[in-house]
N, C-alpha and C positions, 0 to 999 in steps of 0.2 A: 636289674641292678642288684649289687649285693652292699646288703649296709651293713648297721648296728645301731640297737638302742641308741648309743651312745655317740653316737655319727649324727642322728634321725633330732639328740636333744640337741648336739652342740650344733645345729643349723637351726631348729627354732629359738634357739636363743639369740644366735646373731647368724649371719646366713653369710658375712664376711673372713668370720673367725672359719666357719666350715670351710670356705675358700680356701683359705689360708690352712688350714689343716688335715685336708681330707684330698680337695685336687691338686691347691698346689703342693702339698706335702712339704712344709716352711716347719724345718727340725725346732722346737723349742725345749727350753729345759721343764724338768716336773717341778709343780711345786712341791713346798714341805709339806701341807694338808695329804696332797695326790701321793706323795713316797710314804707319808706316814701313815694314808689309808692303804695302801698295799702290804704294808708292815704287817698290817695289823689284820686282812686278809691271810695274807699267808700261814700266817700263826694259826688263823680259826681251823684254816685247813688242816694243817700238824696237829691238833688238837682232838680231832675227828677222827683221826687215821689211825692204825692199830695191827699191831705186825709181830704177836699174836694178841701185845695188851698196849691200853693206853697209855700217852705219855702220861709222868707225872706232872704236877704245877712247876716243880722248878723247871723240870726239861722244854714245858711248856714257852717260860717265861724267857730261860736263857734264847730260845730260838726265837723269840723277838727281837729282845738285844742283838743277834747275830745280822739278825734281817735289817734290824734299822741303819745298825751302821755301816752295812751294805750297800744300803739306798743312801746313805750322808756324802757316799762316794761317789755318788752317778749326780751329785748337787756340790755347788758351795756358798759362799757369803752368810751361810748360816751362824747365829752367834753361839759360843759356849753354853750358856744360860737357855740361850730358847732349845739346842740338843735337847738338855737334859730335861726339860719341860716336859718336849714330846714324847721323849723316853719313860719318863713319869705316868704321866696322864697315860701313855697307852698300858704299862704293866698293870693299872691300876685299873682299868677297864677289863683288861684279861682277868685278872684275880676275881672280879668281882662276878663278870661271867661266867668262871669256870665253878665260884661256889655255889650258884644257883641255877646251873646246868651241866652237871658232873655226867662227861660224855658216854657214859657206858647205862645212862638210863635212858637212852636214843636210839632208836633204829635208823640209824642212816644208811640211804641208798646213796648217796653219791654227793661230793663237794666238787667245788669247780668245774661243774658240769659244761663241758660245751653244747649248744646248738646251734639247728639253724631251721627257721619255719618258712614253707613256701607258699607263696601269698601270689596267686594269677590275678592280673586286672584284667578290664574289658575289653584291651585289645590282642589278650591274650597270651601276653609276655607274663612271663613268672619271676617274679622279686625273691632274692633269699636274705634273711633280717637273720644274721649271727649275735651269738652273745656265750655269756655264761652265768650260770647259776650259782651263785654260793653256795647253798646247802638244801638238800631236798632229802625229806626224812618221810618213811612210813610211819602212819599214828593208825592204820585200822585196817581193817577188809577193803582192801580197793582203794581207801583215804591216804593222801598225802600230803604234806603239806612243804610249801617251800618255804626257803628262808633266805633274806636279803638282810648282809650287815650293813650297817650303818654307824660310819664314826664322829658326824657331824653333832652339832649343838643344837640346834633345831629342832624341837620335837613337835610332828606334826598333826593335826588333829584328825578323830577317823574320819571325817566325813572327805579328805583330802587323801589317805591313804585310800578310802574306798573307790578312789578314780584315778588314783596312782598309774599311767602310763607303764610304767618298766617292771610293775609287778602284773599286769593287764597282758604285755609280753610274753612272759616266763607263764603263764598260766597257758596259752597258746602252745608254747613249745612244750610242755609237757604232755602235753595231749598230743603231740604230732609223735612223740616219743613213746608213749603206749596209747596209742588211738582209741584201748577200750577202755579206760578210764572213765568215769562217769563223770563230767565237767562240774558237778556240784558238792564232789566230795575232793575236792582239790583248793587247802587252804594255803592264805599267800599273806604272809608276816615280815613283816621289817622290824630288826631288830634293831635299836639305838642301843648301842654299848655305853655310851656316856651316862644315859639314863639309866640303862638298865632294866630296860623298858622293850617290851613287847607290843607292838597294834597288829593283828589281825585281818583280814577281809576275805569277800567272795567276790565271784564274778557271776553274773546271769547271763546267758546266752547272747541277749539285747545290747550288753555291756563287751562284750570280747565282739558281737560285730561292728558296735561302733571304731572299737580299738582298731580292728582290719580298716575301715572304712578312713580312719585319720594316719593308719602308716601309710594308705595308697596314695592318700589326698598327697600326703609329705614327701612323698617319692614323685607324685606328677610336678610337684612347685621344682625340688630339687634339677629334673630332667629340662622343666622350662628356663631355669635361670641358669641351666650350663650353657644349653644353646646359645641364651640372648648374653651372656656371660656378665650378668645382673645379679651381683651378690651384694645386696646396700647393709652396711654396717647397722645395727640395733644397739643405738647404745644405754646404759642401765647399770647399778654397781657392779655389775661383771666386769664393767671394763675392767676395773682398780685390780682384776688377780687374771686378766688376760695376759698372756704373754707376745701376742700382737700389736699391743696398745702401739707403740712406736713407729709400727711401720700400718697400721689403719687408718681411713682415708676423713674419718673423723676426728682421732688426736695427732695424728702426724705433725702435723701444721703445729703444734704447743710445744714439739718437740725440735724444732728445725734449727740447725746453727746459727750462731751470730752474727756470723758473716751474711748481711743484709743484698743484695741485689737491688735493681732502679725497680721493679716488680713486686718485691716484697718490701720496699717503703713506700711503694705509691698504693698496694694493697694497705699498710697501714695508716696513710693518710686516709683512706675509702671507711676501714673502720671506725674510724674516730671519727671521724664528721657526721656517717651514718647513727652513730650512739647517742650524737650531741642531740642532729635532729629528731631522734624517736622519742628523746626526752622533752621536747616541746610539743604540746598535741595538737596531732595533725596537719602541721606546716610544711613548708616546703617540702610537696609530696614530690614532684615532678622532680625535685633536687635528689629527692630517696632513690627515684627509680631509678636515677642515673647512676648513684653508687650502688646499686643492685646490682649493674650491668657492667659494673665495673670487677664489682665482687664473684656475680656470677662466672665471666668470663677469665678469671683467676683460678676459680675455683674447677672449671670445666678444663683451662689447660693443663692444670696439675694435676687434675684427676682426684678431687678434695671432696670429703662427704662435710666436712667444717672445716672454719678458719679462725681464728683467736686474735684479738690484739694484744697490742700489751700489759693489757689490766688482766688477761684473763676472759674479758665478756666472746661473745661464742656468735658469730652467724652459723645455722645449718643450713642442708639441703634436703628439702624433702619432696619426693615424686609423690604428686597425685594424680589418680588416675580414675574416669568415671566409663564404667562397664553399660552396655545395651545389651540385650536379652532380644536373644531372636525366640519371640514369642509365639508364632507355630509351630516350633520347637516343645515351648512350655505346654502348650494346648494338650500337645501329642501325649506328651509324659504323664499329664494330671489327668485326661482321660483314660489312659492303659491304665493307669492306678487306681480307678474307681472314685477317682476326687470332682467329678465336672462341678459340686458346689465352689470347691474351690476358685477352679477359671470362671465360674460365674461372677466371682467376687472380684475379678480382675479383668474383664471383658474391656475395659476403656487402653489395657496395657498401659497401666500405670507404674513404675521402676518400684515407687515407695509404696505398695498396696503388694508390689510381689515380694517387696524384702519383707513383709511382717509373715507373709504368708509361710516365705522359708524357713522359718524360727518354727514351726511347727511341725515339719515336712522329717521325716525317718535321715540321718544321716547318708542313705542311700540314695534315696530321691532325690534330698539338697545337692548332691555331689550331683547325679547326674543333669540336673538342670543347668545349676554352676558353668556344667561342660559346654555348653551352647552361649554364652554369654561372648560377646565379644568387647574388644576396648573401642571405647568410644572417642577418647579424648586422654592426654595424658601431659601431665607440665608440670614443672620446676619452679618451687615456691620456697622462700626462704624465712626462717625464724630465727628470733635472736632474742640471748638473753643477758641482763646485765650483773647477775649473778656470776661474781668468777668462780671458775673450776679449781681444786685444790691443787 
């Protein structure tokens, strides 16, 4: 498989959205954040580059301006007043960056670095994870360190940065790009331009394999849910700046015409009555499951992750699903390991005696035990809340 970061996050975040945007390739617009962060990218670039000497602040700053309203054109319904906001706030992040890292007191190797790292798993297929680099400067003998902008408001704490996934990445790629590098002399910084702030980190050995060990885990879920063609929506504030919100299989239904059919009034009579009686406790259960079966079976034709009444209040669907552990399996792996106290501790082959035990097991080990698990049992349960949605 060949991914990106950026491919690997937008599937942990909803695995619907990556659907939607990776296989089925469902064209959407950028937002103003995503054109304003490109903006403001490009510039860092022109600002770095040098042809014999570097630009000035204004040249700098015009080529912003040029860039933005470049990108105003690949968007619209933006209003007058928010333009010139974005336009603001990014000159003003430039200025501030450029007076407390005037680019000629830098050794830069390279900006908008492309790569691509390749990552074999156990069955012996080779993954290639592309990206790019912002900014990767020499600071020493052998020392480098990279650099990732950041134009968001969020500034986040180092203990958060120090397990930063996408700089855990590019620390990876840089070492497949000069392989003699010494992996401890390779620093990895995120720059928040808004703050004007710099956080720092490293990586240990232990730390870049776990990073391997969770891009392969993410590429086996990926490969299993194309097969079974099982991409369940995660829904979370991300929805509110998705650009699939209306046609995903969780707000669709909040969005549907007015034009009612005998199906979607008898689906709203199912709502209402279901809400009346959740608010009586625990009566006419037998009555619930029936608008369950009413709900469920709506929701299975249409092919609905939720459905809304008219207030707003929400039924979902959620698959659960309880896994067995073929346990000669487990035996085999914690004795090649050197752990037999461990399978001592689980000789009865108890589920909930081996999940505590995998909490302490190497990323490597937990994965391949993981691999031996089968599903046991898997069903459709539904939640609902009385909280309407905005």
């Amino acid at each position: 498989m060949r991914t990106s970061y950026s491919n690997l996050n937008t599937f942990k975040q909803c695995p619907q959205k990556f659907k939607f945007q990776i296989i089925d390739k469902i064209k959407a617009p950028r937002s103003p954040e995503a054109l304003f962060g490109s903006s403001v990218h490009e510039t860092m670039k022109f600002m770095f580059s040098h042809d014999p000497l570097f630009p000035t602040l204004d040249e700098i700053l015009g080529h912003f301006s040029e860039n933005w309203k470049a990108a105003l054109n690949r968007t619209s319904g933006l209003a007058q007043e928010l333009t010139q906001i974005y336009e603001e706030s990014g000159r003003g992040m430039i200025k501030n960056f450029y007076k407390n890292n005037p680019p000629w007191n830098f050794s830069v190797v390279d900006t908008e670095s492309h790569f691509e790292v390749l990552l074999p798993d156990a069955n012996g297929q080779t993954h290639i994870l592309a990206g790019i680099i912002d900014r990767v400067d020499k600071i020493g003998d052998g020392e480098y360190e990279i650099i990732d902008y950041k134009t968001s408001r969020r500034l986040p704490s180092q203990e958060a940065v120090d397990v930063d996934f996408q700089m855990s990445l590019y620390h990876m790629a840089l070492l497949r790009r000069w392989p003699g590098t010494d992996p401890a002399k390779i620093k990895l910084s995120l720059y928040f331009l808004k703050h004007n702030e710099k956080i720092s980190s490293m990586r240990s050995n232990a730390a870049l394999e776990a990073t391997r060990e969770a891009v392969l885990k993410t590429i086996r879920d990926i490969e299993q849910k194309t097969i079974k063609n099982d991409f369940p929506p995660i829904v979370s504030k991300l929805c509110d700046y998705c650009p699939y919100k209306r046609i995903c299989p969780a707000w669709k239904h909040l969005y549907k015409k007015e034009e009612q059919n005998f199906d979607e009034a008898k689906l709203q009579e199912a709502l209402k009555e279901y809400f009346e009686i959740k608010g009586v406790a625990s009566k006419n259960e037998a009555r619930l499951s029936e608008l369950q079966g009413v709900i469920k079976s709506y929701m299975e034709a249409n092919k609905l992750e939720r459905v809304f009444d008219e207030r707003g209040y929400y039924i979902s669907k959620k698959i659960q699903q309880r896994f067995k552990y073929d346990f000669d399996k487990v035996r085999e792996i914690l004795t090649a390991a050197g752990l037999e106290n461990e399978w001592q501790k689980i000789l009865e082959a108890d589920e909930k005696k081996l999940k505590l035990i995998l909490k302490t097991l190497s990323p490597a080990l937990r994965a391949q035990i993981e691999s031996h698990r089968v599903l046991a049992k898997e069903f459709i349960v539904l939640t609902s809340s009385t909280k309407p949605v905005k």
